[in-house]
Structures are given as structure tokens and as C-alpha cells.
C-alpha positions in Angstrom: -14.4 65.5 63.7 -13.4 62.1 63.5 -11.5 61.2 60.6 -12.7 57.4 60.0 -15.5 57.5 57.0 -18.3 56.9 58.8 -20.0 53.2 59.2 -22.8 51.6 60.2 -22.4 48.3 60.8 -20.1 46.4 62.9 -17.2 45.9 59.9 -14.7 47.6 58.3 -12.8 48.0 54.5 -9.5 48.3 53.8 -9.6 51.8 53.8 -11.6 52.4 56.3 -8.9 50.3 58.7 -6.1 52.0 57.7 -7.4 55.9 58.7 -8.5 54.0 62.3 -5.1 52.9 62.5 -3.5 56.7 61.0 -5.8 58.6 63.1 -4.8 56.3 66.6 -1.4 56.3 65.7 -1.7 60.9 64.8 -3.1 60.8 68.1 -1.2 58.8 70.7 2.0 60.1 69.7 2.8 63.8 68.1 6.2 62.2 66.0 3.9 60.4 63.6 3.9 62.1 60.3 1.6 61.2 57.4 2.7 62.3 53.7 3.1 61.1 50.2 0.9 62.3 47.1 -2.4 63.6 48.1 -2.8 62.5 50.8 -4.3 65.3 52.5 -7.7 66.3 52.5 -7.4 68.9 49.5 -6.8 66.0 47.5 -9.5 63.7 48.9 -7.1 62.1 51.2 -5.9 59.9 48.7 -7.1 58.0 45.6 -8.7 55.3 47.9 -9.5 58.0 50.3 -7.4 56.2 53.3 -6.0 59.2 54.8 -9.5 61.5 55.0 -9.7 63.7 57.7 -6.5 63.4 58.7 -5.4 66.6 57.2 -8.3 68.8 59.1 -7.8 66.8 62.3 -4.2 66.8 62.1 -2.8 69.9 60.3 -0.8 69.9 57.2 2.3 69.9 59.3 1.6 66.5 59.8 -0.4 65.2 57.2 1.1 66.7 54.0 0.9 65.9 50.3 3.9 66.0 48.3 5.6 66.4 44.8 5.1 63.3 42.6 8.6 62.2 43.6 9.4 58.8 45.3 13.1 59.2 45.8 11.9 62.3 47.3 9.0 60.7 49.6 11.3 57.8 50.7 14.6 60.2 50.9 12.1 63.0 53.1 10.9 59.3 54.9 14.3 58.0 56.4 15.5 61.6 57.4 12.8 62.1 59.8 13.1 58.9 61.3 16.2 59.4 62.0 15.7 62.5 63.5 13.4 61.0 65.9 10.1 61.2 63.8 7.9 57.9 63.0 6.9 58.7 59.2 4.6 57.1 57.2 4.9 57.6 53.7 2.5 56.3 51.2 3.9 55.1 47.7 1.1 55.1 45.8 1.7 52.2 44.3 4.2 49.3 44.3 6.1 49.2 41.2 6.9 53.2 42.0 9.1 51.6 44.7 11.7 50.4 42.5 12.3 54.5 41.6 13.0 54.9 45.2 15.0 51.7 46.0 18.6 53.2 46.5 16.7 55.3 49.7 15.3 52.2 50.8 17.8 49.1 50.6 21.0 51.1 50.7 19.9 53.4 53.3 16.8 52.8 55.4 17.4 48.6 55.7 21.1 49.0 56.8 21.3 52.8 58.8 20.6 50.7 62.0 23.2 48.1 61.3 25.9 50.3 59.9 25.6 52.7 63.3 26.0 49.8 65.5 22.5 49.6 66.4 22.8 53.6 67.4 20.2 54.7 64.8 17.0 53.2 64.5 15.0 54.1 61.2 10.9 53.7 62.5 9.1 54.2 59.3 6.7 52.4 57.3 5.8 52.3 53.8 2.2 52.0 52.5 2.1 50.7 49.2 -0.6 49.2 47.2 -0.6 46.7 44.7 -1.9 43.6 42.5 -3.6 42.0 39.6 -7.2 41.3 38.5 -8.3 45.1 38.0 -6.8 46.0 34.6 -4.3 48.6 35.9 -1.4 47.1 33.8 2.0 45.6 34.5 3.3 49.0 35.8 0.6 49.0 38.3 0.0 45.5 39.1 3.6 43.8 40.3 3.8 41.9 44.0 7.3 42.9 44.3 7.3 41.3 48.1 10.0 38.5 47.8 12.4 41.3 46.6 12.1 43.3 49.8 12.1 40.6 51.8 15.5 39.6 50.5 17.0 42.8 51.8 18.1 42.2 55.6 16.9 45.4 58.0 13.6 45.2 56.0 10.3 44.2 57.9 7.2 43.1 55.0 4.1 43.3 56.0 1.0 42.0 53.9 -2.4 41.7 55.7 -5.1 39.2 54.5 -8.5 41.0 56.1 -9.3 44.9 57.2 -9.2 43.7 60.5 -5.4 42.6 60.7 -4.5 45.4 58.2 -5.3 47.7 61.4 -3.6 45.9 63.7 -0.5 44.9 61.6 -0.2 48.9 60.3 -0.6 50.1 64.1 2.5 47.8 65.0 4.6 49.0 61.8 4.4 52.6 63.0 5.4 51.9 66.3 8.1 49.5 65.5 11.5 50.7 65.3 13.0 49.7 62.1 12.0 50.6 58.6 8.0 48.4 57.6 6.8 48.3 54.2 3.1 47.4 54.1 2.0 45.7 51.0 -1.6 46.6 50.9 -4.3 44.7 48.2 -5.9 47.0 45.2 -8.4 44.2 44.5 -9.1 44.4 48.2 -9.3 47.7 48.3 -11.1 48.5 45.0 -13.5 45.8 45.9 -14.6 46.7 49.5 -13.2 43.5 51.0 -14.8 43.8 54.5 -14.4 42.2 58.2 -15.4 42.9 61.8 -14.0 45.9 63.5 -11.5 45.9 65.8 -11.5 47.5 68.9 -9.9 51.4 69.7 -6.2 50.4 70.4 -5.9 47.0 68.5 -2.6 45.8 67.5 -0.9 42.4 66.3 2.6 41.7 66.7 4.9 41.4 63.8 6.2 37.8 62.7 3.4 36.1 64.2 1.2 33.8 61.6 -2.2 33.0 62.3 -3.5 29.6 61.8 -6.7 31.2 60.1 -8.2 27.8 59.8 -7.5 24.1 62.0 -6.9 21.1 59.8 -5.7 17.9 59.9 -4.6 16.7 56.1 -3.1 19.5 54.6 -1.6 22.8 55.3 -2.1 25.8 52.8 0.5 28.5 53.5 0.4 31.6 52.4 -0.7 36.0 53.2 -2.4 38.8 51.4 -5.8 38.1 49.1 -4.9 34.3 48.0 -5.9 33.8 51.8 -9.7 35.0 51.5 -9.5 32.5 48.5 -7.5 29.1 50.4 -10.3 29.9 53.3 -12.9 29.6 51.0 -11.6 26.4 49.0 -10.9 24.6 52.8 -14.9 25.1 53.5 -15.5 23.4 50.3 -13.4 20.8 50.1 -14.6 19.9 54.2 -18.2 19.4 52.6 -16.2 15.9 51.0 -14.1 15.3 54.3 -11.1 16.7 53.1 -9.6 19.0 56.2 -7.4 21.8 55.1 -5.5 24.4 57.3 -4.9 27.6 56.7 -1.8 29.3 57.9 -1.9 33.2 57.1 2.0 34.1 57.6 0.9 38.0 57.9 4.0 39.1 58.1 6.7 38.2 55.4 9.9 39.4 57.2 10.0 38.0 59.4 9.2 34.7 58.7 7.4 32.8 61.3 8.8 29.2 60.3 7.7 27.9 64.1 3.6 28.0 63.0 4.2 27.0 59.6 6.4 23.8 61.1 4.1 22.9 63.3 1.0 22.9 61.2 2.8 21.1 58.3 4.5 18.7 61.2 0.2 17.5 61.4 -1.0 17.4 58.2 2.3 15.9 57.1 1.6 18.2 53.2 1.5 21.6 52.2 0.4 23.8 49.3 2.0 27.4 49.4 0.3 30.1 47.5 0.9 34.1 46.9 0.1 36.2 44.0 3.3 37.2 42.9 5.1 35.1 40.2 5.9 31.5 41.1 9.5 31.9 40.1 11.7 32.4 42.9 9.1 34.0 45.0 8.5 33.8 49.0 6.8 30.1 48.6 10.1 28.6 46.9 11.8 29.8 50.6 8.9 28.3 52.9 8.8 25.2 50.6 13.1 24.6 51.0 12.6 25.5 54.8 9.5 22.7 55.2 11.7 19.9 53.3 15.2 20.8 55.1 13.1 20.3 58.6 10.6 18.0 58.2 11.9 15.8 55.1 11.4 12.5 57.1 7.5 13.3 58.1 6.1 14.5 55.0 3.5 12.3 53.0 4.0 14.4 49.8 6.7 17.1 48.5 5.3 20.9 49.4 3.7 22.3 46.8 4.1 25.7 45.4 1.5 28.2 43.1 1.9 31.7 42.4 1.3 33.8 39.2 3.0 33.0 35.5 6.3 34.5 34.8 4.6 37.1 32.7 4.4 40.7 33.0 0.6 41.3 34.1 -0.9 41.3 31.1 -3.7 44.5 30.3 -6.1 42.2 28.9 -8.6 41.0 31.2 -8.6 37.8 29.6 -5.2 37.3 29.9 -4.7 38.7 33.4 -7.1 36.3 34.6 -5.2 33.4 33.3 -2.0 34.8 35.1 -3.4 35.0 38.3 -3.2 31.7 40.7 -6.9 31.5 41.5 -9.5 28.7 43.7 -9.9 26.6 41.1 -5.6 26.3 41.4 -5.5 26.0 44.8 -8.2 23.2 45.0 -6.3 21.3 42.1 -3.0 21.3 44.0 -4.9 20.4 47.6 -6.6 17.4 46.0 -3.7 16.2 44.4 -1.6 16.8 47.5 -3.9 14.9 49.7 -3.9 12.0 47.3 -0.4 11.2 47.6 0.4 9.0 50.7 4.0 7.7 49.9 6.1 8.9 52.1 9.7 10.6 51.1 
């Protein structure tokens, strides 16, 4: 049976790209292990219903649920990949990590260092998380810029089904400990794009210049990109040409696309969904003025989420969230300031 939900046209979802990627990854190599809570079939394969299949194709040896314990997931996680396993464990959610964060930053990010380079630690973390559905602040919390302050770490956040395959494929199959941030609104919402081909794969640290431009760059990865791609089609209708630079991976940082776009357009407007405040786009912004402080028309611009907890109320979460109508604002504004620093 195959375990990918069936389709019939010539996209994916979210979901639906991470079993293709599971399911390749079960099949091309037997030390692959699927587990985290319900996950396997008798569950549904999940509450999004990524991993279903996988348990009847694969065995429950190899796609197993577990206790409602994250130390435990994570803890289970880093022993069999250092016993020469590739696990990927599913937290079902992001803020749940922070229960588990002693397993990952004081053990999984540093084994491989602390040994010398002796013990490598290949597994990945699926997580999911994000505002705009009403699930809460204990549900909703894009904890990215913490992780990615933890050397040994590789952060992973795709913008589209189709690079969620390929970018999940390569964090199974790379060697030191992934955690991929996946989207609930995505998710939730069916977000779809075309299907990639059996085997596809994209390298980690490599951005993807999503869209050519020539007055301003717009940095940024996850869901804000679905919404900077959208504003840039706009705003060309009035002659205003926008780039869109989708970092994909968050650690690590691909500086080199983001230079060279912003060395064009001469501005740039970063955007994520978590919280402004000392978030990834405060790094990319210091990084753009310490190289290219001579050749920028206008001061990088950052927007991300208010330094609230997400609020319940879908009033109120709605006026957290950094949305297009923000991301148009700080473009036009950006592209109207020509002194040069």
C-alpha cells in the first residue's frame, strides 16, 4: 500500500509532503525510525495525519507511538542516533520543546563537539507551530531564534509543501541533530504546491531567491513568505520591484544570497512570525549593515509579531501577527527613502 494520502492532481499539502518524504526516507534506508505521540496508524497517524500508512507499511518497530512525554521522545531521540539510528521524532507541537530542552541543547547540539567529532547525532525534530488559528499562547509560540542560538543545532523552516519535502528528506539524512519548524496555519489550511519528484531533496543553508527584484529585498522563511510573494506581485502592478529571498534554512544562515540580493536593491525589509524583539531578523538586519553599510539607500527594516504572548482572542491574535498589509507599509516606505547612509 502506499502510505501518501492519495491525490489527484499534480500538487501537494503539507501533510501530504512530509509522509512522501517519511515513507522515501523508511524505505531507502532501514536506520530511519519514526516515533512521537500517535503517530502510528492506530492513532490516525497523527493529529494532521502526516505519518499515515507508515505504521502498516513500516511495522511498529519503526513507526511507533509513544507516552505523552517529550523528555522522553527527545531523550529515546538522541540515544538512537547515537547508536547509529537516524530518528525522527515528532514534538507535537513547539512550545512542548522547551519540556525537552536539557536533551536537546545540553546533549544532542554538543555530543558531536564534546567527542571530538567521533559521535555524530543524525536526528530531526518535527515540530509544528504558529499563530492565527486560536490554539493559544501554549500552542502558538515561533520559538526559532532560540534554537538557532544554540551552536550544533541545524533550523529548518520551509515556506511551500514542495521545499518542506525536500528540506525534511535532507534533515534525516544529515548528520547532526535538525529541528523542522513546520506551519499549523499551513497545515490546518491546506497550503498547497506542485509535487516534487520521487527522490527530491534541497540542500541545507541554501536560500532561494523566490522572487528577482531590483528595488528592494524582502528577507525572510516559513508562511510570512507566501504573504511577501504575494505583496511583491502587487506592488509590481505600480512599478515597484521587490525580491523575495526565502532563507529556508535558519541555521545555517546563508548570508552570501541575502548579501548579494540586498548588494542590488541597495534596501531590505526582513520579516518572520515570531516576536520582533531579538528575533532572527535583528541578526540578518546587524549582518546587512556591518557588510554593506556604504551601499545601502535606507537602514534594513525589521517586522515580526508584538511582544505579547499570542493572545486567544481572535481579534487580538490577528493584531499580533505581522501581516501584508505590514509588509507593504514597510516596502513602500523603504523604497521611498533614497539618502544614502
Amino acid at each position: 500500500m502506499s502510505a501518501l494520502p492519495e491525490t489527484t492532481t499534480q500538487t501537494i499539502t503539507a501533510s501530504q509532503a512530509t509522509n512522501m518524504a517519511l515513507d522515501e526516507a523508511l524505505s531507502e534506508d532501514p536506520t530511519v525510525l519514526v516515533f512521537g505521540e500517535d503517530v502510528a496508524d492506530r492513532e490516525g497517524g497523527g493529529i494532521v495525519h502526516a505519518t499515515r500508512g507508515l505504521s502498516a507499511k513500516y511495522g511498529t518497530l519503526r513507526v511507533r507511538s509513544t507516552p505523552i512525554s517529550e523528555q522522553a521522545i527527545i531523550g529515546a531521540a538522541v540515544g538512537a542516533a547515537i547508536a547509529g539510528m537516524r530518528p525522527v521524532a515528532e514534538i507535537m507541537l513547539m512550545n512542548f520543546l522547551t519540556v525537552g530542552m536539557d536533551q536537546l541543547v545540553n546533549h544532542a547540539a554538543k555530543i558531536r563537539f564534546m567527542s571530538g567529532g567521533q559521535t555524530s547525532v543524525p536526528l530531526t525534530i518535527r515540530t509544528m507551530s504558529g499563530a492565527g488559528g486560536g490554539f493559544g499562547g501554549q500552542h502558538s509560540d515561533m520559538l526559532e531564534a532560540w534554537l538557532a542560538h544554540v551552536p550544533g543545532l541545524k533550523i529548518v523552516v520551509p515556506s511551500n509543501p514542495s521545499d518542506w519535502k525536500g528540506l525534511l528528506k535532507a534533515c534525516i539524512f544529515d548528520d547532526n541533530p535538525c529541528v523542522f519548524i513546520e506551519s499549523t496555519m499551513m497545515v490546518i489550511t491546506g497550503a498547497k504546491s506542485p509535487a516534487p519528484q520521487p527522490g527530491y531533496i534541497l540542500p541545507l543553508g541554501k536560500a532561494h531567491v523566490a522572487r528577482s527584484g531590483s528595488d528592494l529585498s524582502v528577507i525572510g522563511y516559513g508562511r510570512p513568505i507566501m504573504d511577501a510573494l504575494a505583496v511583491a506581485e502587487k506592488l509590481a502592478t505600480e512599478g515597484i520591484s521587490v525580491e523575495v529571498v526565502d532563507l529556508r534554512t535558519v541555521a545555517p544562515l546563508d548570508m552570501d544570497t541575502v548579501l548579494k540580493s540586498v548588494a542590488k536593491t541597495q534596501r531590505a525589509v526582513i520579516v518572520h512570525e515570531a516576536v520582533k524583539s531579538f528575533g532572527v531578523g535583528a541578526e540578518i538586519a546587524a549582518r546587512i549593515t556591518e557588510e554593506l553599510f556604504t551601499e545601502l539607500a535606507a537602514a534594513p527594516v525589521r517586522l515580526g509579531a508584538k511582544g505579547t504572548p499570542v493572545p486567544f482572542s481572535s481579534v487580538l491574535e490577528q493584531a499580533f501577527l505581522c501581516g501584508r498589509a505590514d509588509i507593504e507599509a514597510a516596502i513602500r516606505t523603504t523604497v521611498e527613502k533614497n539618502r544614502r547612509l
